[in-house]
C-alpha positions as CSV (number, residue, x, y, z in Angstrom):
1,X,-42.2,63.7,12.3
2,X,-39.2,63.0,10.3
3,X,-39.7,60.2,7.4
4,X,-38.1,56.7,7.5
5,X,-36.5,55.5,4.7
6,X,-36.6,51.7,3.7
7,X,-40.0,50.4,4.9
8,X,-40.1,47.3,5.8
9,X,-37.4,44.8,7.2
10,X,-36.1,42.4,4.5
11,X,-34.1,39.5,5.3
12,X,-31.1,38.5,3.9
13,X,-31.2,35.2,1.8
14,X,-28.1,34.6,1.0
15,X,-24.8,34.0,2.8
16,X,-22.4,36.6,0.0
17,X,-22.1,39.9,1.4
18,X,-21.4,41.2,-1.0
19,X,-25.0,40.5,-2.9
20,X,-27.2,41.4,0.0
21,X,-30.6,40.1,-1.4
22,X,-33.7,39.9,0.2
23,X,-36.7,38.8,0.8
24,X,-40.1,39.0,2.7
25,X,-39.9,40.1,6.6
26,X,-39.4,38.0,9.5
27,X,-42.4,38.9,12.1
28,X,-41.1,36.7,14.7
29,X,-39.0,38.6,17.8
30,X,-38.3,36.2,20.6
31,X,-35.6,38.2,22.5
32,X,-38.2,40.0,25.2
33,X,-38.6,38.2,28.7
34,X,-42.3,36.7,28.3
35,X,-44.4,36.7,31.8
36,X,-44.8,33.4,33.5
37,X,-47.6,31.9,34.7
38,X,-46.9,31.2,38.5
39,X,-49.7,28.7,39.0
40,X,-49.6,27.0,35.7
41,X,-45.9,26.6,34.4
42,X,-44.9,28.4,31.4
43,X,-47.0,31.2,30.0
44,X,-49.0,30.6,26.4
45,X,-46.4,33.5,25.2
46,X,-43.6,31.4,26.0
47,X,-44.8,28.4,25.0
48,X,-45.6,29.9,21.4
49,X,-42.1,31.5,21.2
50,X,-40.5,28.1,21.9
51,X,-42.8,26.4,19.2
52,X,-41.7,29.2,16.9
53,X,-38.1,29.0,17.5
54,X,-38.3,25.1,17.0
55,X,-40.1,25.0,14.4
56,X,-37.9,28.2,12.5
57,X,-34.3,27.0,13.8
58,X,-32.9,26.4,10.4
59,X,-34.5,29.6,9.1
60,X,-33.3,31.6,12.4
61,X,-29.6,30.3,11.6
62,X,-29.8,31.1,8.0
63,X,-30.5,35.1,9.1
64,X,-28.3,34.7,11.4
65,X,-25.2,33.7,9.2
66,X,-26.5,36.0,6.3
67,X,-26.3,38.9,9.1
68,X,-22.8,37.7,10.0
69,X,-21.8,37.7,6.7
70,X,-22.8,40.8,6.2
71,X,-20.5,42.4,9.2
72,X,-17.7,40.6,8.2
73,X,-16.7,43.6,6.3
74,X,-14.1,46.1,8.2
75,X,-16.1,48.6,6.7
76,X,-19.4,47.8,7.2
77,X,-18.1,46.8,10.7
78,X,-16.9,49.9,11.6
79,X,-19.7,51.7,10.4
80,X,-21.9,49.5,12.9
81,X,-19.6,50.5,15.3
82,X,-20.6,54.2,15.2
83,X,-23.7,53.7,14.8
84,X,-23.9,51.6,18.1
85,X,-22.7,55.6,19.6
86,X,-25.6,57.1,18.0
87,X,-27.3,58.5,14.7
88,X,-24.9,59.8,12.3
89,X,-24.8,60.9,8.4
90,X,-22.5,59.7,5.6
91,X,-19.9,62.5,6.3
92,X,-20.2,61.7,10.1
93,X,-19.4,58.1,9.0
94,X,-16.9,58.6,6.3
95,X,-14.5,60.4,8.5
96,X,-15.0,57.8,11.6
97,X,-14.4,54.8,8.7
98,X,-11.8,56.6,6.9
99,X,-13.1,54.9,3.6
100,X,-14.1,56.6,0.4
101,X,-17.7,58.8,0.7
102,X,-18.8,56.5,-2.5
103,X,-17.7,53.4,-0.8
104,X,-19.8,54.4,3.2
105,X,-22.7,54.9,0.8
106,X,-22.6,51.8,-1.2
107,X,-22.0,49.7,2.7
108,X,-25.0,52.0,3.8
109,X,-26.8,50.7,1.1
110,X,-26.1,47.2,1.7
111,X,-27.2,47.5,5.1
112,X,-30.1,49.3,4.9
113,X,-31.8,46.8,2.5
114,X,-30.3,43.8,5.0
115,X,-32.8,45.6,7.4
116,X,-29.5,46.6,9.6
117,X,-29.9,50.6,9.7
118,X,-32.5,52.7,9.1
119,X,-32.5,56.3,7.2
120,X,-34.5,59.2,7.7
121,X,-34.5,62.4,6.1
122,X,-33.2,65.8,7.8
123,X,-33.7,68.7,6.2
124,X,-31.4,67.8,3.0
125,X,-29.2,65.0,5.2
126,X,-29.6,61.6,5.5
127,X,-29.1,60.4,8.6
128,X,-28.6,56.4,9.7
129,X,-29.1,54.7,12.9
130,X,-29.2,50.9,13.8
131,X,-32.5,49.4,13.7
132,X,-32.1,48.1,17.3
133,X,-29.8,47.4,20.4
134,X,-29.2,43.3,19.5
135,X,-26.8,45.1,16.3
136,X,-25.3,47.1,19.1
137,X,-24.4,44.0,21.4
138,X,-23.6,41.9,18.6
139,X,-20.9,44.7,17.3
140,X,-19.6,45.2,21.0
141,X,-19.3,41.5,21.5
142,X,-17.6,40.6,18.5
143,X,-15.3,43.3,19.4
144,X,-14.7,42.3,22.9
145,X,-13.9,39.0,21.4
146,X,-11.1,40.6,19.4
147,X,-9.8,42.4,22.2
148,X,-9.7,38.9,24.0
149,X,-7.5,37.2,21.2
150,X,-5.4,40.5,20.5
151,X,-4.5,40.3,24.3
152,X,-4.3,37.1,25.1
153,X,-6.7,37.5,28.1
154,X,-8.2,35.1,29.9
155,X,-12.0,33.6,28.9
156,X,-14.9,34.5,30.8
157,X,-19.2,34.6,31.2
């Protein structure tokens, strides 16, 4: 079994990108459809994941804008971007950016301690992959957004 690199996920505490600190995980995943309970309303799962979200909304927008901050970078947005397509290493990724090897690895970096990618070893490569599908959707939708504004066309659900 090939080893993971990182451990576990840190979030990101502050809103710089460029100084992605971090602190202790966040063990609290609302985004899968919870069963409900036909004859008595919501199920107990759902009804803890609203109290959760409720009582950690200030908290769940604080990740959220650190993660934002941290893809406002062309370069770390591009490298999300191929990663969406699959697993890649840093030469993979250094020719799909275009930027400087040093400068992929320092973004890699950055993301990997935000919790964003994952590393694991390959025989002597290192090869990165995004943590989950929401980074995926989030990149795609961010750049369907662009390709909205860059031409002009029309809004819709």
């Amino acid at each position: 079994m090939p080893e993971v690199l990182g451990g576990e996920v840190p979030r990101v505490v502050d809103g710089d990108a460029g100084d992605a600190m971090h602190a202790p995980p966040v063990n609290v995943h609302r985004c899968a459809p919870q069963p409900y309970d036909v004859g008595m309303g919501v199920s107990a799962e759902m009804a803890d994941a609203h109290r959760l979200q409720r009582h950690g909304s200030g908290e769940r927008l604080d990740v959220a804008a650190s993660v934002l901050a941290l893809l406002a970078d062309r370069t770390r947005l591009a490298l999300m971007e191929r990663l969406g397509r699959g697993e890649a290493d840093v030469t993979t990724l250094t020719e799909a950016t275009g930027a400087a090897r040093t400068s992929v690895s320092q973004h890699l970096a950055k993301l990997r301690l935000a919790g964003l990618v994952v590393a694991r070893k390959d025989g002597r490569r290192v090869v990165y992959s995004l943590r989950h599908g929401h980074l995926r959707r989030l990149v795609d939708e961010a750049l369907n957004v662009a390709d909205h504004q860059i031409g002009s066309l029309p809004p819709h659900d």
